[in-house]
Residue, then its C-alpha position, 0 to 999 in steps of 0.5 A: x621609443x615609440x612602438x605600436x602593439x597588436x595581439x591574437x588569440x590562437x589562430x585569429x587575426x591580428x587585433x591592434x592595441x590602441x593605447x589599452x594597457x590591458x586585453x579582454x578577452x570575452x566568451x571564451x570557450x573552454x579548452x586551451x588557448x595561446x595569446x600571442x603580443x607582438x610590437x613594432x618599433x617606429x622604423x617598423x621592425x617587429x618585437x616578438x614577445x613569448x606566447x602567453x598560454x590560456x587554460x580557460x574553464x567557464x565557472x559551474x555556475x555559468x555552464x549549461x548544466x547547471x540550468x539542466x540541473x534546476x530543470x531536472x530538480x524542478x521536474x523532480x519536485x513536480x513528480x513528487x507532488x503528483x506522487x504525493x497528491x495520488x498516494x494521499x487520494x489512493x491512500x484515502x481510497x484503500x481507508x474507504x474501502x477499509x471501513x466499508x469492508x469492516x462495516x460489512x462484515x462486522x455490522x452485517x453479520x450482527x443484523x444477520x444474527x439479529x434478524x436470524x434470532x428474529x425469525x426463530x423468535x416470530x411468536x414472541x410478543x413485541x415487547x420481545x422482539x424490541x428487547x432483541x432489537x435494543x439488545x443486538x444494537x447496542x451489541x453492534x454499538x459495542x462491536x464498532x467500538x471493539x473495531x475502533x479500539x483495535x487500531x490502537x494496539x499494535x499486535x495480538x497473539x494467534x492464541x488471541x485471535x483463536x480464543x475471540x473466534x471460540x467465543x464468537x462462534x459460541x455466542x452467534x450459533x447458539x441459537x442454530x442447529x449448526x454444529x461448529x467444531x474449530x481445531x488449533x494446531x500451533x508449533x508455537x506462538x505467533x504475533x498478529x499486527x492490528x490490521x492483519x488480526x482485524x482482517x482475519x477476525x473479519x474474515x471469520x465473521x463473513x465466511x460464520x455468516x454467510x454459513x448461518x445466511x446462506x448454506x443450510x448446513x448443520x455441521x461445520x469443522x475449521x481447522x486453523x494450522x500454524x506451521x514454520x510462519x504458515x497460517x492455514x485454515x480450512x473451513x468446511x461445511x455440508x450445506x447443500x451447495x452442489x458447485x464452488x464456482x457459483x459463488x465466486x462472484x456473488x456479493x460483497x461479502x466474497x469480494x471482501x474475503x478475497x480482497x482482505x486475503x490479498x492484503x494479507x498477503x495470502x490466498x483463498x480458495x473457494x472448493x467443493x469438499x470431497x462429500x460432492x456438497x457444501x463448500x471448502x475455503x482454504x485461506x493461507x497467510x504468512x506469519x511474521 
């Protein structure tokens, strides 16, 4: 009746059972395993019993991967607050150089105005010169309310745009000897966003002042051309300027107009007209 009980784990060596009724197996790798029991009686004959099989798989939560996974998950929320963190500083970059490119443009060509009106008006008396003053301040207060206001609305007409530049011309050369012509040709009506319709508004604001500041001409023709989803406009004056190339790196407010074309998504060029004098901008947009 007495019999002593041994086992292995596929090619291992014997292990003896001292009086266990059962067997542990520990750190298993995974794969298939063959347990084999043997006994003897007390005479020392060998007992064989069947092989019993093992097919043994560590539990996901136990593998390795599962510490890969939490090591890539915590490399991922670590790139994606890095990438948070620089798209709120670039974000708020790009906001900066917004603003201090529509102040440019926008209060610059009013104290342009201002201080054009000013020198054509030197012999008013002081009363004069202050009511202008007062006059162009609270037109730049109004302007900057206009600019503030239109990031509310979400898009304005080509047509709206094309009416607001008429009237702007109308009213900022009133007092100049510059003759401005500006053509329409649409094949039919466009929407503009809030930003885009601001960065061209601004556009036309530097590329009018800069005429009235710096080119000395006296005529001046745009033509605006909207054709399959394609804004072009060609701006032209005869102002002495002899060579485009000159400007290209001059001010801001040339730096501006390039930066706001690329954010528009288009292109501008600075040329020299056909005449041999004065200066040609081509601005091309695609219109959604």
């Amino acid at each position: 009746d007495y019999c002593n009980f041994e086992y292995k784990l596929d090619n291992l060596s014997w292990i003896p059972l001292k009086n266990e009724t059962n067997i542990i197996l520990f750190k298993l790798s995974d794969g298939a395993h063959v347990l084999t029991i043997r006994g003897r009686d007390d005479v020392g004959r060998v007992i064989n019993f069947d092989p019993i099989s093992i097919d043994y798989r560590t539990p996901f939560l136990q593998t390795a991967y599962l510490n890969y996974l939490l090591l890539l998950f915590i490399f991922l929320l670590i790139i994606l607050f890095g990438w948070s963190i620089y798209k709120k500083v670039d974000d708020e970059n790009k906001l900066k150089e917004q603003i201090a490119m529509d102040l440019h443009d926008e209060i610059g060509t009013l104290l342009t105005k201002a201080l054009h009106t000013v020198k054509l008006d030197g012999d008013n008396n002081e009363k004069n010169v202050k009511g202008l003053i007062n006059n162009y301040i609270s037109e730049a207060l109004f302007s900057v309310r206009t600019y503030i206001n239109a990031i509310n609305f979400e898009y304005k007409t080509l047509h709206e745009f094309a009416d607001e530049m008429s009237d702007f011309k109308s009213t900022y050369l009133t007092k100049s000897n510059i003759q401005f012509i500006i053509n329409y040709h649409y094949d039919r009506e466009y929407i503009l966003s809030a930003s885009n319709y601001r960065d061209l508004k601004l556009m036309f604001y530097e590329i009018t002042q800069n005429v009235l500041k710096h080119s000395n001409s006296t005529n001046v023709i745009m033509n605006i051309d909207a054709k399959n989803y394609w804004l072009d406009i060609i701006h032209e004056d005869d102002g002495d300027l002899l060579d485009a190339t000159t400007i290209e790196y001059k001010g801001n407010g040339i730096s501006n107009l390039k930066k706001r074309a690329k954010r528009l998504g288009g292109t501008i060029q600075f040329l020299t007209p056909e005449s041999g004098n004065g200066l040609q901008i081509k601005l091309k947009v695609k219109l959604y």
